[in-house]
C-alpha positions as CSV (number, residue, x, y, z in Angstrom):
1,X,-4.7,95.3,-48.7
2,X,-3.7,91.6,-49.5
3,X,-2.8,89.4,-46.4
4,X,1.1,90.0,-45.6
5,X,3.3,87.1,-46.9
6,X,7.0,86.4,-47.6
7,X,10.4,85.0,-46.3
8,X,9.7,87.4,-43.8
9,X,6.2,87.3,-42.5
10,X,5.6,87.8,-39.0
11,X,8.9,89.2,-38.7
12,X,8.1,93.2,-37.0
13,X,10.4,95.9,-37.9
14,X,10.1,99.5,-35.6
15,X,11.1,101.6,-38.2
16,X,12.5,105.4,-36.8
17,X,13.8,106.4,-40.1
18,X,13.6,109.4,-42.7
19,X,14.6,110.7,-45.8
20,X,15.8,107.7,-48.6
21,X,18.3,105.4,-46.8
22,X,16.6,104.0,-43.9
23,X,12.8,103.9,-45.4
24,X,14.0,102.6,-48.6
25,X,15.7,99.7,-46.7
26,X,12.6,98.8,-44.5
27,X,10.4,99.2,-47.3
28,X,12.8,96.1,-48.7
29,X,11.8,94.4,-45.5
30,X,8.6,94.9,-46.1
31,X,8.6,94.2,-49.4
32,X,9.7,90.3,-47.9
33,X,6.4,90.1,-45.8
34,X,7.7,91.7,-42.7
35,X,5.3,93.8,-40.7
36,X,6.8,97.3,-40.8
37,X,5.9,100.0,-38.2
38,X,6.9,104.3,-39.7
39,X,7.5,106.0,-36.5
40,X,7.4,109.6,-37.4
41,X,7.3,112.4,-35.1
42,X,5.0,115.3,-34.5
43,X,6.9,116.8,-37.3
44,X,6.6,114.0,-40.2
45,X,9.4,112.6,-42.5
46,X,10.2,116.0,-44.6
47,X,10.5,113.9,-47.7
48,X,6.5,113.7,-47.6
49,X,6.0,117.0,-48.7
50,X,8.0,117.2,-51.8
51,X,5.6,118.0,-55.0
52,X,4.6,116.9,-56.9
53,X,1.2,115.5,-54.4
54,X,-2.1,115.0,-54.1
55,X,-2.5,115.5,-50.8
56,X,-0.4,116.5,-48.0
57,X,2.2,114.5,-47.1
58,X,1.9,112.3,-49.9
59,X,4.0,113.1,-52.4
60,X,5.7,110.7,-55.2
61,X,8.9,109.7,-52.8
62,X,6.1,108.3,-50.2
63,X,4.1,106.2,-52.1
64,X,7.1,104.0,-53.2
65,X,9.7,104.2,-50.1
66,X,6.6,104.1,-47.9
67,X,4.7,100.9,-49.4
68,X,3.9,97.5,-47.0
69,X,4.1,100.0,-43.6
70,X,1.8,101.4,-41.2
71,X,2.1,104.6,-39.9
72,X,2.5,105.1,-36.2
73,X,2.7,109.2,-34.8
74,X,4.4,109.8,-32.0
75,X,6.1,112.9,-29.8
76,X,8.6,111.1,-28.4
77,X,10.1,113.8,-25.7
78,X,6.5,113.3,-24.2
79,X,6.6,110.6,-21.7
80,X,3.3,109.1,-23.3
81,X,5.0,109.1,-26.9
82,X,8.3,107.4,-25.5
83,X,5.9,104.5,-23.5
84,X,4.5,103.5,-26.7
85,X,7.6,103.6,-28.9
86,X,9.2,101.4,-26.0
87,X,6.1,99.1,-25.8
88,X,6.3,99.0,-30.0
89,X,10.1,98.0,-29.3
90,X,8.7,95.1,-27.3
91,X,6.8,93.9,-29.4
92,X,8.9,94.0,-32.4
93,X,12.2,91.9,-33.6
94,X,14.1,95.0,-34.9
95,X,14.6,98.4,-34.4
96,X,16.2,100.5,-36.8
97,X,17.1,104.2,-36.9
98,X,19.3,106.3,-39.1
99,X,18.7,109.2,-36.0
100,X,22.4,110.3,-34.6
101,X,23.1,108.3,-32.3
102,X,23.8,111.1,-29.3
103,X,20.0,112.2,-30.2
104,X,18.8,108.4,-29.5
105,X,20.8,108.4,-26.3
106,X,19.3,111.9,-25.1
107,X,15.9,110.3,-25.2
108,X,16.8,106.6,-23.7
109,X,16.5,104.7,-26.7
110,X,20.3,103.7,-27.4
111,X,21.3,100.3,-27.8
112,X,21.5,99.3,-24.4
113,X,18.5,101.1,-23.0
114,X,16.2,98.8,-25.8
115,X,18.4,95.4,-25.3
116,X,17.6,95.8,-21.3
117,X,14.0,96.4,-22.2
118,X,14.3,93.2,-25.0
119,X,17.5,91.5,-24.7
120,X,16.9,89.8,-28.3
121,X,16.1,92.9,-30.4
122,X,18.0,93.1,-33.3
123,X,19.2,97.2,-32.9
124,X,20.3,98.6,-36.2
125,X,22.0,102.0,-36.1
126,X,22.6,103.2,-39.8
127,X,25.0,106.4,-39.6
128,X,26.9,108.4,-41.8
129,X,30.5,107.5,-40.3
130,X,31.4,104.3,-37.9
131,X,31.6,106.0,-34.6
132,X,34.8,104.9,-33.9
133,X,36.2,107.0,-36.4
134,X,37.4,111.0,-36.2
135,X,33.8,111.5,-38.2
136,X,31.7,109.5,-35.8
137,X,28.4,111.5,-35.5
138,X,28.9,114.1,-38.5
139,X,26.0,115.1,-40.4
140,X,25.6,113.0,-43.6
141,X,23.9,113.3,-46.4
142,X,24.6,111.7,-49.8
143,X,26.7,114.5,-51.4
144,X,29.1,114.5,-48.5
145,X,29.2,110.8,-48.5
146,X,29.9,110.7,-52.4
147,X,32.9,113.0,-51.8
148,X,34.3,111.0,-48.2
149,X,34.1,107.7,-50.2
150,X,36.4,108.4,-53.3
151,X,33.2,108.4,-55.3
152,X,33.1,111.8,-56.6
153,X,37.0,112.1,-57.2
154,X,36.6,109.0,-59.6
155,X,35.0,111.3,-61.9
156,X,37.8,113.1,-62.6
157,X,39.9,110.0,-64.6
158,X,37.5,111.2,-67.5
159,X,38.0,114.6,-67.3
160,X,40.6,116.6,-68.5
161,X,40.5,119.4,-65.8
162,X,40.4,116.6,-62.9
163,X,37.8,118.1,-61.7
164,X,35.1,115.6,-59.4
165,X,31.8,115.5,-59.9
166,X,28.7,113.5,-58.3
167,X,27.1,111.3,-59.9
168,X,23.3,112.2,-60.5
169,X,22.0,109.6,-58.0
170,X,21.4,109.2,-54.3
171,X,23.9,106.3,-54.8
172,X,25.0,106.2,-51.1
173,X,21.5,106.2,-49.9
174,X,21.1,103.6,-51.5
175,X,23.8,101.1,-51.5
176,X,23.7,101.4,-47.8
177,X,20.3,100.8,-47.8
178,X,20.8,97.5,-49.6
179,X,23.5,97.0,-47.0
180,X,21.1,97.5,-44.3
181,X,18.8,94.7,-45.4
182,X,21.2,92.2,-45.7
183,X,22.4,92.9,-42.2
184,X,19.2,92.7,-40.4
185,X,18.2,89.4,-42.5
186,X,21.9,87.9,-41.5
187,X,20.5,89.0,-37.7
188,X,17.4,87.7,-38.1
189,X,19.2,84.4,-39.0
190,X,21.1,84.2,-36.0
191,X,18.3,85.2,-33.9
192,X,16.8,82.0,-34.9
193,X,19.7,79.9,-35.0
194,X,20.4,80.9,-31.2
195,X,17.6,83.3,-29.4
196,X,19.5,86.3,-29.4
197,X,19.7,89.5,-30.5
198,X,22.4,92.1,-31.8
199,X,23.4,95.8,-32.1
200,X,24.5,96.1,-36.4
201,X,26.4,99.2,-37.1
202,X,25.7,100.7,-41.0
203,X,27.9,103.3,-41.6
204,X,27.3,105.3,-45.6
205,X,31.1,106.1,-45.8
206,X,32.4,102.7,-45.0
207,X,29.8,100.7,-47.4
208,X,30.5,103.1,-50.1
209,X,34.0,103.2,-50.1
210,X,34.1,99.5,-49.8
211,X,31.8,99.1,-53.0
212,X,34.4,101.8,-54.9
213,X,37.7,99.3,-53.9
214,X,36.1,96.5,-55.5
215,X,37.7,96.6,-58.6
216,X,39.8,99.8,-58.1
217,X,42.2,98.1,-55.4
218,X,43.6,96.4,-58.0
219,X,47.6,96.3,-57.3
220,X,47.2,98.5,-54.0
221,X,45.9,95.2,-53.0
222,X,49.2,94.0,-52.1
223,X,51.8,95.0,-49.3
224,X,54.1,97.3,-50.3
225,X,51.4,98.8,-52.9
226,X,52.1,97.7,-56.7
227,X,50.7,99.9,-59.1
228,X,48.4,100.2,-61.4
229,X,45.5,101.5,-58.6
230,X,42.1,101.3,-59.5
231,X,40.7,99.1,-62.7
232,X,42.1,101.0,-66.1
233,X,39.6,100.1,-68.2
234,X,37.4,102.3,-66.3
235,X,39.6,105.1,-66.3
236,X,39.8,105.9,-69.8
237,X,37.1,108.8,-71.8
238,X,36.7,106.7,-74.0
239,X,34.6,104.8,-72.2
240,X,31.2,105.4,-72.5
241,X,28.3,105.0,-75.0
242,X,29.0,104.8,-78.2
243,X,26.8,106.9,-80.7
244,X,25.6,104.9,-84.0
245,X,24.6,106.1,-86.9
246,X,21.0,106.9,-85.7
247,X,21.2,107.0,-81.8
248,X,23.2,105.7,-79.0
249,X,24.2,102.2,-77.7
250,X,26.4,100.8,-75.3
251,X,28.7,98.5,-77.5
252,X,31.0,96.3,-75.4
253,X,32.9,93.6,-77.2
254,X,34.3,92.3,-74.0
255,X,36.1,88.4,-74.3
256,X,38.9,87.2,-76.6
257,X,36.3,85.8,-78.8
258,X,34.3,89.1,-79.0
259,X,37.1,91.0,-80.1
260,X,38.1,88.9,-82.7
261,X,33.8,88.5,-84.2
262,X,34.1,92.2,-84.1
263,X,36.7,93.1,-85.9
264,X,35.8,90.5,-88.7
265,X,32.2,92.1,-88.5
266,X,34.0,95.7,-89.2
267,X,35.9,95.0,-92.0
268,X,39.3,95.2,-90.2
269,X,40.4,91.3,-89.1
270,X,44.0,92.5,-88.9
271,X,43.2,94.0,-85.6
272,X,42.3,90.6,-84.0
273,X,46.0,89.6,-84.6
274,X,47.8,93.0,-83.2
275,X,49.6,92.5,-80.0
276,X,47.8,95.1,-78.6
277,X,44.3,93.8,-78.7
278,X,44.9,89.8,-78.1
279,X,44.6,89.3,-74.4
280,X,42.7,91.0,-72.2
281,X,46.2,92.6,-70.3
282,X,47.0,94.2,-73.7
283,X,43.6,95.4,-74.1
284,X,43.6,97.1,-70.8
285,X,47.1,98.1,-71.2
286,X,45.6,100.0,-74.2
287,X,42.1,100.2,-73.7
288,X,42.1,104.3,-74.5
289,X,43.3,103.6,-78.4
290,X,40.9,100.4,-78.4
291,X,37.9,102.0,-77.2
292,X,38.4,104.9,-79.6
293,X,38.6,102.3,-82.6
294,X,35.1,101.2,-80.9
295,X,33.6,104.2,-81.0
296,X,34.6,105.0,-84.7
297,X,33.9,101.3,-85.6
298,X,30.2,102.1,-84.2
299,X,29.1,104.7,-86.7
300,X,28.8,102.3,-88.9
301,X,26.2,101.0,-88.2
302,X,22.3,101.5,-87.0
303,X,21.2,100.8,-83.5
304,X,19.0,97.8,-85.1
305,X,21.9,96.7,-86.8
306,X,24.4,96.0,-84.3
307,X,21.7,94.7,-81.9
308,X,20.9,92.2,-84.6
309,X,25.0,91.5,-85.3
310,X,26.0,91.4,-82.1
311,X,23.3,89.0,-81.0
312,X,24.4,87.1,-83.3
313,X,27.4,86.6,-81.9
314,X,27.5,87.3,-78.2
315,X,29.0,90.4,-77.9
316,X,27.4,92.6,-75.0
317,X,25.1,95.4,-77.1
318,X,22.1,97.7,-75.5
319,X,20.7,101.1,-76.8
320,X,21.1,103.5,-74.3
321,X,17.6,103.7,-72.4
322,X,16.0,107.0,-71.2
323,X,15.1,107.1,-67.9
324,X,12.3,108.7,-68.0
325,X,10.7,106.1,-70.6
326,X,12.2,102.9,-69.0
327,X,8.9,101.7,-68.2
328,X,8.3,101.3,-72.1
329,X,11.2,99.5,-73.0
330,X,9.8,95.8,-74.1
331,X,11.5,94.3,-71.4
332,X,10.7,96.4,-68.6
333,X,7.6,96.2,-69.7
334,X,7.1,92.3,-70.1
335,X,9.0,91.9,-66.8
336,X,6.1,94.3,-65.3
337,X,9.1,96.6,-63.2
338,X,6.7,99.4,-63.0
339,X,2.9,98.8,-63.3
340,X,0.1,101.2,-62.3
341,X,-1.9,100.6,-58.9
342,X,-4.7,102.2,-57.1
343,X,-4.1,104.0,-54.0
344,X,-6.9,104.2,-51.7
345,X,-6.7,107.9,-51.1
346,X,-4.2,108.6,-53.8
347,X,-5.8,107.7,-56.8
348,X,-3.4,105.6,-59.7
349,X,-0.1,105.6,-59.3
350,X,3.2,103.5,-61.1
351,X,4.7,101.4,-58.5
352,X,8.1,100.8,-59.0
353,X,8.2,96.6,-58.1
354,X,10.9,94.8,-55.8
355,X,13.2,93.2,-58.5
356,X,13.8,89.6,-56.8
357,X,11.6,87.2,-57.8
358,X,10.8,84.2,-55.2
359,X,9.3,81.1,-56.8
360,X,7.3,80.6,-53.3
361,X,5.4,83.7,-53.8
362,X,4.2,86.7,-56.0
363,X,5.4,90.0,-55.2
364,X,2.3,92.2,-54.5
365,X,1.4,95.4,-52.8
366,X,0.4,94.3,-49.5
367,X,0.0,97.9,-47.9
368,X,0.3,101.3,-49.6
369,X,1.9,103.4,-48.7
370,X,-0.1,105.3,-45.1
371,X,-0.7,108.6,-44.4
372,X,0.8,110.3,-41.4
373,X,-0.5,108.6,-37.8
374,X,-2.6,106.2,-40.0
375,X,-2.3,103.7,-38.5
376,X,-1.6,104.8,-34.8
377,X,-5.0,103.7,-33.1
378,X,-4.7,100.2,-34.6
379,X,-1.0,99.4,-33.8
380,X,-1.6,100.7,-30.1
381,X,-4.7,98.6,-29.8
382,X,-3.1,95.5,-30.6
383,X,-0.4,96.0,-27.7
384,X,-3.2,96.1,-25.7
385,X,-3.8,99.6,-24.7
386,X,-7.0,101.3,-24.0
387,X,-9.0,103.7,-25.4
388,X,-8.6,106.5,-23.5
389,X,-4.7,106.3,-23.6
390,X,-4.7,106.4,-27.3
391,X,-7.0,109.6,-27.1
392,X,-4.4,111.0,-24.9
393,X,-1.7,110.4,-27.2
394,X,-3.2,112.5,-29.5
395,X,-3.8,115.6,-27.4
């Protein structure tokens, strides 16, 4: 373990949290230096035991959503396990919990019951539905929150049955995650700006449909609605990767200049004069016949090739990575996004790096990722309690 440092150090985070969403978000937190406290209950976050492990209740989700924290155990219907979570809560800056909020209240640890106890905690509640709504307090999981949000009936544009789909990706998870780290940071600012504290709502449905009407307001933007709704050029089948004549590559001539470099490159300079293809409204306006002159246009061609042409001249070009081998692309690789470290306990594993770089300090795994209770001994020590009341805890 290397000393804890970062934008965040000495910053405490009480993290009640399980599956992706929450412990991916903390992990972020702690990732920034903050000191990050697992609670888990008698029965441990279930995404410990997935397999592939080594041992129990480490399996590959753990070691990355679990890195820079220290595990805390507690039964918190017991009034011993509910003392130290409240004296953890005192201790600590934030509090965060994607538990349902009715279940947090049944056990005195809602919003107000912590702010009484520390009027400047920072109380995040990440939920599946803002609980003013008709789906306040539903059970959410990604899949339903991909279909609530518009997400999964976006895949139907591309397909001819209009038939939704979700995408392979606990994107919801996710994106609220990221939401839930920039909330608590924007808390933490006022906090020091003005000594208090704050209750932060984070609901899935609302920051994932928020992140689909980006672009895909469009002219429902205005009042009445105009149409088009939703951003055509990502409507259309055509669309997608491009195969070349020995693999696959994203091909995206994208600016006024690209387009007219790329149709000199294949052969066909005409096209950069057709009124169809001149300004960026006519190229939406028939982006299905102009991507499908971009797909045929890229058979041409080898992957090397058009890398090496469309460097050249600017025009956005990528082979299409595999996951699965993403860690041996050259610039993965040279950028060190996932690099191999040594658990104590678990032996090598790849760690999956933050990606934000901060010129004040080297990323570095400051704690891996702890086993179930690890650290509950140490944690209650340091609030000062005694042995004997530790032992207890454990009983």
């Amino acid at each position: 373990m290397t000393e804890a440092t970062g934008p965040l150090t000495g910053v405490r985070i009480i993290d009640l949290t399980s599956v992706v969403m929450g412990p991916m978000a903390a992990r972020i937190l702690g990732d920034l230096g903050a000191d990050v406290i697992k609670v888990e209950g008698p029965v441990p976050d279930f995404m410990r035991e997935f397999e592939p492990k080594r041992s129990p209740g480490m399996s590959g989700f753990t070691l990355n959503l679990n890195r820079q924290k220290r595990s805390v155990q507690l039964d918190l219907k017991t009034e011993l396990g509910k003392k130290a979570l409240l004296d953890l809560v005192a201790s600590g800056d934030v509090f965060v919990s994607n538990m349902r909020p009715a279940a947090l209240a049944r056990l005195g640890l809602g919003p107000d019951d912590l702010r009484a106890l520390k009027p400047d905690l920072i109380y995040c509640s990440a939920v599946g539905f803002g609980t003013d709504g008709p789906y306040g307090g539903r059970a959410a999981y990604d899949d339903v929150i991909q279909a609530a949000s518009g997400l999964a009936s976006m895949f139907a544009w591309q397909d001819d049955s209009g038939t939704p789909a979700f995408m392979p990706s606990i994107v919801a998870d996710k994106i609220t995650a990221l939401h839930i780290v920039y909330a608590i940071n924007a808390a933490l600012y006022r906090k020091a700006t003005t000594g208090e504290g704050d209750h932060i709502e984070v609901p899935m449905a609302e920051s994932l449909a928020t992140f689909n009407l980006v672009e895909h307001l469009n002219g429902h933007t205005f009042e009445p609605k105009e149409e088009p709704f939703s951003y055509q050029r990502l409507r259309t089948k055509n669309r997608r990767p491009r195969q070349s004549a020995d693999g696959w590559i994203c091909l995206m001539p994208y600016t006024d200049a690209n387009y007219v470099d790329f149709f000199n490159v294949v052969g066909e300079p005409e096209l950069a004069s057709d009124p169809r293809f001149t300004t960026v409204n006519g190229r939406i306006d028939h982006v299905d016949e102009l991507y499908g002159l971009v797909d045929t246009f890229a058979a041409t061609k080898t992957t090397a090739e058009w890398m090496d042409v469309c460097e050249t001249h600017s025009i956005p070009c990528i082979p299409v990575v595999d996951l699965d081998q993403i860690e041996d692309d050259p610039h993965y690789e040279a950028v060190g996004l996932v690099e191999v470290d040594e658990h104590p306990t678990e032996g090598a594993y790849r760690v999956v790096r933050d990606p934000v770089k901060f010129e004040s300090r080297p990323w570095a795994v400051q704690r891996h990722a702890p086993r179930v209770g690890q650290h509950t001994a140490e944690v209650l020590a340091e609030l000062g309690w005694a042995d004997a009341d530790i032992e207890r805890l454990a009983e």
